[in-house]
C-alpha positions as CSV (number, residue, x, y, z in Angstrom):
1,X,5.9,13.0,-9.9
2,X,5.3,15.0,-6.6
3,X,2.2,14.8,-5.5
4,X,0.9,17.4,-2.6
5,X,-2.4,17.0,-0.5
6,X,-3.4,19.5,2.4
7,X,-4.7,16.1,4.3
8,X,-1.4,14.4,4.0
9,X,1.4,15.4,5.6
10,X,0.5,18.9,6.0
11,X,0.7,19.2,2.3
12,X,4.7,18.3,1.5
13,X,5.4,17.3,-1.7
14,X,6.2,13.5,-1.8
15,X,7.5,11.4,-4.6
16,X,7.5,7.6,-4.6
17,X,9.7,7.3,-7.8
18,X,12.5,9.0,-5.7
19,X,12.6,5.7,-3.5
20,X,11.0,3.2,-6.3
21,X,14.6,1.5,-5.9
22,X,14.0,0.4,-2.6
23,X,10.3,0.3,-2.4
24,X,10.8,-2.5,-4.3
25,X,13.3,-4.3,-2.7
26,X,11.8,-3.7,0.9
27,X,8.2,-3.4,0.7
28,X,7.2,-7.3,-0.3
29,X,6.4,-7.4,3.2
30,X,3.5,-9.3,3.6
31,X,3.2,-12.4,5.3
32,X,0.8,-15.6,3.7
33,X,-1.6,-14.8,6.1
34,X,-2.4,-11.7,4.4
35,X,-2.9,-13.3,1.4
36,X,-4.8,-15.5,2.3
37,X,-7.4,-13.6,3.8
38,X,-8.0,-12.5,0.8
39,X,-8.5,-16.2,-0.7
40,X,-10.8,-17.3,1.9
41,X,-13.1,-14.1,0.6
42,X,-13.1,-16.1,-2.7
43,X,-11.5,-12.9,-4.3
44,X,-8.3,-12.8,-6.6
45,X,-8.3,-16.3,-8.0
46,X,-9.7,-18.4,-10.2
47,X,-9.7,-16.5,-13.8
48,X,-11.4,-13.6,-12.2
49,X,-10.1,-10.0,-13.8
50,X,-9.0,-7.7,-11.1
51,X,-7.4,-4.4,-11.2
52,X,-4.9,-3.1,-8.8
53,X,-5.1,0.5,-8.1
54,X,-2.1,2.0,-6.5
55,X,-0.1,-0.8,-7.6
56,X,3.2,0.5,-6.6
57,X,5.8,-2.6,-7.8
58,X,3.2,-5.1,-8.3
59,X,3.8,-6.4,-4.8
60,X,-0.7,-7.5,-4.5
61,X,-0.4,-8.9,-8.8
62,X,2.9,-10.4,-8.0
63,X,2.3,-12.4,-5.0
64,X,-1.1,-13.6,-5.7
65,X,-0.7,-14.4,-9.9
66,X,-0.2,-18.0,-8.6
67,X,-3.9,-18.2,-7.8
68,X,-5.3,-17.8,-11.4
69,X,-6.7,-14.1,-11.2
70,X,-5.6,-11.9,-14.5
71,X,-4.5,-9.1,-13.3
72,X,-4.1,-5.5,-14.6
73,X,-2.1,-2.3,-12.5
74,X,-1.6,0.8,-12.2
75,X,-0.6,3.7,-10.6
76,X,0.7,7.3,-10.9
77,X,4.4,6.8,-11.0
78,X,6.2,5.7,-13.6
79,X,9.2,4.4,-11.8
80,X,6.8,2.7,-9.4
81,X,5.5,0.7,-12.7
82,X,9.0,0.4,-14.6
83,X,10.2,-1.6,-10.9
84,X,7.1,-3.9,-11.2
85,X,7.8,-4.6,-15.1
86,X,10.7,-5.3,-13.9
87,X,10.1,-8.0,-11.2
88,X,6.7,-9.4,-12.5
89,X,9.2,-10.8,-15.6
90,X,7.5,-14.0,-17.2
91,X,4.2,-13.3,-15.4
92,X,1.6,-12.2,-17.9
93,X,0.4,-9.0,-15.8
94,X,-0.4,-5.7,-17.5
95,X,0.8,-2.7,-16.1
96,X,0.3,1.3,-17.0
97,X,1.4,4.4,-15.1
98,X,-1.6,6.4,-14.9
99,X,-3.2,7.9,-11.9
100,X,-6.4,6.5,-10.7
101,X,-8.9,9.5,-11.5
102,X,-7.3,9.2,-15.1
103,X,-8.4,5.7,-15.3
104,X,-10.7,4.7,-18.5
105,X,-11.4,0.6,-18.7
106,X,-14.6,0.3,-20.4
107,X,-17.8,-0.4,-18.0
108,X,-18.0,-4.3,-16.9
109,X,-14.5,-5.0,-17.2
110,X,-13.9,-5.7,-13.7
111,X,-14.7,-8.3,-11.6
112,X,-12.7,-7.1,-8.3
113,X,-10.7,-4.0,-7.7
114,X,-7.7,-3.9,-5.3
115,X,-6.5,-0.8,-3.5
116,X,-3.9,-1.6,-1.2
117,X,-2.0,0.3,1.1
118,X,-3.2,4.1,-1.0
119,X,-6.8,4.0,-0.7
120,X,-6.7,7.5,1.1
121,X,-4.5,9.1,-1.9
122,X,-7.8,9.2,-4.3
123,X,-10.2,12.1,-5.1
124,X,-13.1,10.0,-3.6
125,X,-15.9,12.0,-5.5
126,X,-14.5,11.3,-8.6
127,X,-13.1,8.1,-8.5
128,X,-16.1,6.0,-6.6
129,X,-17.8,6.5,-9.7
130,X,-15.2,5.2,-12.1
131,X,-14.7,2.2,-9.8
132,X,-18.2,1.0,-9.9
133,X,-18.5,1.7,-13.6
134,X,-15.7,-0.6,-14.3
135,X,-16.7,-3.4,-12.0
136,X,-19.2,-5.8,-13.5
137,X,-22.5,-6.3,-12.0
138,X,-21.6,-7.7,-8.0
139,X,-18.3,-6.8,-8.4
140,X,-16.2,-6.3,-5.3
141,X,-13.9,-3.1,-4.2
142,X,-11.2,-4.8,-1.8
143,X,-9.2,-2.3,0.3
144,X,-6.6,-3.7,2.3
145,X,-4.3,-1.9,4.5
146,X,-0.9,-2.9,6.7
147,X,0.9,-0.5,9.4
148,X,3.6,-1.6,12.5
149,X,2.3,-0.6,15.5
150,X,4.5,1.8,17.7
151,X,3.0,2.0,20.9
152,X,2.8,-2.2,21.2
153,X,6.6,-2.4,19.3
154,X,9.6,-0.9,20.3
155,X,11.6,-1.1,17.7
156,X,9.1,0.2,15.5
157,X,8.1,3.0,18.0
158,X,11.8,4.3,18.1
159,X,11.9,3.8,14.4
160,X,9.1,6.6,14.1
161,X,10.3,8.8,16.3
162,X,13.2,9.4,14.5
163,X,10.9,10.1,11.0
164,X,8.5,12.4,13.5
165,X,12.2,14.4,13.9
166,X,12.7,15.0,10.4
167,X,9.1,15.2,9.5
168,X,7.0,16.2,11.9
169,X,4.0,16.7,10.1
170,X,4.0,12.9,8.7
171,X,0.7,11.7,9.1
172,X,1.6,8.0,8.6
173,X,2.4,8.3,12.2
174,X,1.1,7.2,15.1
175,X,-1.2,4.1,14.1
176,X,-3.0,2.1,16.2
177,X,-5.6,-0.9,15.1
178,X,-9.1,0.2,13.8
179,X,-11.1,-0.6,10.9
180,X,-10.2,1.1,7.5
181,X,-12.5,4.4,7.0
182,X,-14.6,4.1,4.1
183,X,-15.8,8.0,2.4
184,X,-19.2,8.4,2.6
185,X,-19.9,8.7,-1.0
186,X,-19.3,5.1,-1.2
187,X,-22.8,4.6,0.2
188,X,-24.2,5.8,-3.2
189,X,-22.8,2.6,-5.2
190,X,-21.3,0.2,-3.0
191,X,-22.5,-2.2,0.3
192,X,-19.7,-3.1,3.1
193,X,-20.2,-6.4,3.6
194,X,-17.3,-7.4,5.5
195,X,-14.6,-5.8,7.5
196,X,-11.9,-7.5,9.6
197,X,-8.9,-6.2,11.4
198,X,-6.1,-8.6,13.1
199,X,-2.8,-8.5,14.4
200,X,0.4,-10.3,12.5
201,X,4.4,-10.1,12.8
202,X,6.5,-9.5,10.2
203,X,10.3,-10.5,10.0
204,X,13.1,-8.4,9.7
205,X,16.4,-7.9,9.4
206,X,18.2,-5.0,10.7
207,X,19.3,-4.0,6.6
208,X,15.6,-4.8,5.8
209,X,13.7,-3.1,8.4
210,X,15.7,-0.2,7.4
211,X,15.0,0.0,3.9
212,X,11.3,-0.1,5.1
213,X,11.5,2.3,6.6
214,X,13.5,4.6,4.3
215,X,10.5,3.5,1.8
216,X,8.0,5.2,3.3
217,X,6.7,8.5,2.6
218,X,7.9,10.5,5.5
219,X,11.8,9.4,4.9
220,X,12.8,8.9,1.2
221,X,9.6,9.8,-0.8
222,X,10.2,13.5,0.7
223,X,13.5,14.2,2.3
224,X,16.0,16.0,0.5
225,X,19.1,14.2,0.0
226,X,21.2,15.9,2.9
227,X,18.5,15.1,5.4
228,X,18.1,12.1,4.4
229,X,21.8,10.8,4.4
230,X,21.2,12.4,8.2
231,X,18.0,10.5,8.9
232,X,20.0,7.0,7.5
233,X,23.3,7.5,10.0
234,X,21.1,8.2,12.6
235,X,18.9,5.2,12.5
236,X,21.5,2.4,11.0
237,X,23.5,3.8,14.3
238,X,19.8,3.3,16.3
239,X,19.3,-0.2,15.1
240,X,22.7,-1.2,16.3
241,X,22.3,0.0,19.7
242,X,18.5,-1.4,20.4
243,X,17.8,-4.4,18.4
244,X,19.1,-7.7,17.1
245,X,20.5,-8.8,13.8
246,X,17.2,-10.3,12.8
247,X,13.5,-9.2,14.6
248,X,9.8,-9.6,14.3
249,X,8.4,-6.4,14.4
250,X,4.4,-6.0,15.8
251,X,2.1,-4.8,12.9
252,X,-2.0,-4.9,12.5
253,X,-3.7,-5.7,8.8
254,X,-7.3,-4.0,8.2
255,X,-9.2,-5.1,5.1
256,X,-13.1,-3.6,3.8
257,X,-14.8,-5.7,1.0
258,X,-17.0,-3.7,-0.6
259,X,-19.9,-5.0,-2.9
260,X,-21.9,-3.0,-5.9
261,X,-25.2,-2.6,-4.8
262,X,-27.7,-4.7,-6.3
């Protein structure tokens, strides 16, 4: 499904299901410390129902089932959810392909909702008011966000130059650490209670970090194929020249726990 926003990438059309393939294989990406951040807020454990919004392949249900939560995802593509059917085999997670201002749980039915790494995707207006509906009474809206940093990395800064060539108008560029922006509408229904940013590396591969970064939405969710045969001789025959078989790469995580208000 292409999906085109005049605030995102100066409104190209993008399509996750074209690179679903290796959005799964590449994207589990983050480290335990991510994770448990997340545990130490007391959230996503412990028989408590959560819903992941912008699931992708399951990667936040997946990696946290262990912990007791019963999780439900979705998200608008239906390749993203047939890739986390796929890998989330023998777990007892429930997945549907359904964008998130077409969601319809019933009220209550909630205790914490996810949204990680496609919080500013959403028609805020719309869907703040689904999301409090189906949270139960002090329910919690976690968004949680993770981006390599170019200007501190250089492997990750060449890495993005060479997607800023064949899409100059990708706005996943350029990141540097600050605290995940929160639409005002929120204020209606929800408290921020806590926010917290920190830096982390993540290990790579050269073959890995390349398939991250073909799984992102300015390379394979929106190249066409010739360009984007281009953009993968081009960096494979980067990588070789400027980094190691095997590297840490620099990144910051960002998380906002939000709380209905009482």
């Amino acid at each position: 499904m292409i999906i085109k926003d005049k605030s995102i990438d100066g409104d190209k059309g993008f399509d996750w299901g074209k690179v679903s393939t290796e959005y799964a294989k590449y994207r589990d990406i983050y480290p335990q410390m991510f994770y448990q951040k997340i545990l130490d807020l007391g959230l996503c454990r412990d028989g408590q129902r959560i819903l992941d919004i912008g699931t992708g392949t399951g990667v936040l249900p997946r990696n946290m089932y262990s912990y007791g939560g019963k999780w439900t995802g979705t998200d608008i593509s239906e390749e993203q959810i047939k890739q986390a059917k796929h890998l989330s085999n023998g777990m007892n997670i429930d997945y549907k392909a359904v964008a998130t201002e077409k969601i319809d749980f019933p009220e209550g039915t909630f205790d914490v909702i996810t949204a990680c790494q496609c919080f500013w995707y959403f028609d805020h207006e719309n869907v703040m008011l689904k999301l409090y509906k189906m949270l139960k009474p002090g329910g919690k809206l976690l968004v949680l966000y993770m981006a390599w940093l170019p200007f501190e990395d250089e492997i990750a800064g060449k890495s993005e130059g060479l997607v800023l060539r064949y899409s100059p108008a990708w706005s996943g560029a350029r990141e540097t650490m600050h605290p995940i922006q929160i639409p005002n509408c929120y204020k209606q229904k929800f408290d921020l209670i806590h926010h917290e940013e920190y830096q982390l590396n993540v290990h790579f591969s050269r073959e890995s970090w390349h398939g991250r970064m073909k799984a992102c939405r300015g390379v394979g969710a929106s190249l066409s194929k010739k360009d984007l045969q281009s953009w993968e001789s081009e960096h494979l025959k980067m990588l070789s020249e400027i980094s190691p078989e095997e590297f840490d790469v620099k990144h910051y995580a960002a998380l906002a726990e939000l709380q209905v208000k009482k």
